[in-house]
N, C-alpha and C positions, 0 to 999 in steps of 0.2 A: 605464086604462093609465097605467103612468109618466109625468112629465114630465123625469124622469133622463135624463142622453144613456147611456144604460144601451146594454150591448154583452151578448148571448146568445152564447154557442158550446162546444161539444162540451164535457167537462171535460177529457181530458186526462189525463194522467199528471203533469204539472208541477203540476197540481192538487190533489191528492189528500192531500196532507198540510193544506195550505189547509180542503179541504171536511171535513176530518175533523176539526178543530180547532174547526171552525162547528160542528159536528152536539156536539163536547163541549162548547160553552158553550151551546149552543141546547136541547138534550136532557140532558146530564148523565149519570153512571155508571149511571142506573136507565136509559137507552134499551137496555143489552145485554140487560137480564128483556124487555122489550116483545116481542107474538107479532111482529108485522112484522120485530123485527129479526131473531130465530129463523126465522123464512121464509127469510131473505137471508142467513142465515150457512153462509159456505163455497161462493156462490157469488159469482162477480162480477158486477157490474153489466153492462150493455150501453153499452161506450161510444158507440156511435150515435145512445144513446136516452139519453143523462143531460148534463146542462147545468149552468154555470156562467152567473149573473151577475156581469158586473163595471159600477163607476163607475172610469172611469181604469183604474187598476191596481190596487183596491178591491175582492177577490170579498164581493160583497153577497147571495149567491144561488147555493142548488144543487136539485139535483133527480136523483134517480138514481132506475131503471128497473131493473129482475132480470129474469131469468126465470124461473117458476114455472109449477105445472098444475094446474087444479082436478079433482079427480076424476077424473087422468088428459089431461086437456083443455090444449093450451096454453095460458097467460095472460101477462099482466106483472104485474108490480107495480110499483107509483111509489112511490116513498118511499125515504127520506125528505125532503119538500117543508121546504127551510130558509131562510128568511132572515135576515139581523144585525136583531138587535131593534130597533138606529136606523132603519131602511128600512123596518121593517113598515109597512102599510095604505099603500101608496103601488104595488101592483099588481106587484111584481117576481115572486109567490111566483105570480100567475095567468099572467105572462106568461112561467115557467120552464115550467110545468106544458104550456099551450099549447105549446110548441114540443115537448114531450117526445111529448104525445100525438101533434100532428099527425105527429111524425116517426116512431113509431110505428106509423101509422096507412099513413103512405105506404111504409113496411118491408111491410106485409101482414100486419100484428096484429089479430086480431080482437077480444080482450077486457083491460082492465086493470083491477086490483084494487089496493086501496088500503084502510087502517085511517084514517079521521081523521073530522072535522065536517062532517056531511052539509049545514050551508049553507053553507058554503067551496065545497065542491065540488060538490055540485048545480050552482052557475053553469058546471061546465065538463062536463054531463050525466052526473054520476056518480048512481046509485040506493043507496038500502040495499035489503041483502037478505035474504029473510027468515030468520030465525035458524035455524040449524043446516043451510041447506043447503050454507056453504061450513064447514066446518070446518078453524079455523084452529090451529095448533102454541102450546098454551099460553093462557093466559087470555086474553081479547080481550071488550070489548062489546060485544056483536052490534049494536048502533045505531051503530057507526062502522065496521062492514064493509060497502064501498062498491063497483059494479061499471058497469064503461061500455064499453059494449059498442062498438066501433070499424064494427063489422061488424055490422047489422041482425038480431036472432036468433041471435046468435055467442050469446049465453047460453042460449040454450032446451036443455033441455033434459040440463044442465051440472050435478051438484053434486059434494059427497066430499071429501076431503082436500086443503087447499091443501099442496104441497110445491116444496121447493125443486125447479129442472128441471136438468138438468144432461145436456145434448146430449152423446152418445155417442159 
């Protein structure tokens, strides 16, 4: 964990050009080809579920949460997990993720999906999973398709199409 007097809370709307500005010096014009962000396009996040770090008045830190379904199945998706490259390795990017999940988890979410580095997130029980059972929107390496199941068995018996969800 930090030793930052670091402050978490919801992002906001006041935010949003802030977190979007992080995501283009963080990721760059090639983040719009990425499959995750194809998954997430066109719908909007959960502001319930997506978080902002700050130092001060300093957003150091975001984390956004979608909804999406695998195979038909509810899910979320977390992504994209960002922080300002002077705060990396100092726990802000575990400690956004942590509350996104836990807040997730206390909404009544069963599963989250996520593309990135299975030893980042392994610490926060995510698995890979075995290729081709989640098929994702566009090219993706199947060794950073990542899933953690909130809910005990929430993935048994799950695969098919990740798509964007879009509540009726």
């Amino acid at each position: 964990m930090t030793s930052l007097p670091l402050d978490i809370m919801t992002e906001g709307p006041d935010a949003a050009s802030s977190v979007e500005k992080l995501h283009e010096r963080a990721f760059g014009p090639g983040r719009f080809a990425r499959s995750a962000f194809r998954l997430r396009e066109g719908v909007p996040h959960i502001d319930d579920l997506s978080f902002v770090a700050r130092v001060g008045t300093f957003l150091v830190g975001s984390v956004r949460v979608s909804p999406i379904a695998i195979g038909g199945t509810p899910a979320l998706l977390l992504g994209p997990l960002t922080v300002e490259p002077a705060f990396m390795n100092r726990g802000i990017g575990s400690a956004l993720m942590d509350r996104a999940l836990a807040a997730a988890e206390a909404a009544g979410h069963r599963l989250v999906l996520l593309v990135g580095d299975e030893p980042f997130y392994a610490r926060s029980g995510f698995k890979r999973i075995a290729p081709g059972r989640v098929r994702m929107p566009g090219p993706v390496d199947p060794n950073r398709v990542l899933i953690r199941e909130l809910v005990a068995g929430a993935f048994e018996g799950v695969s098919g199409d990740a798509e964007a969800y879009r509540t009726p």
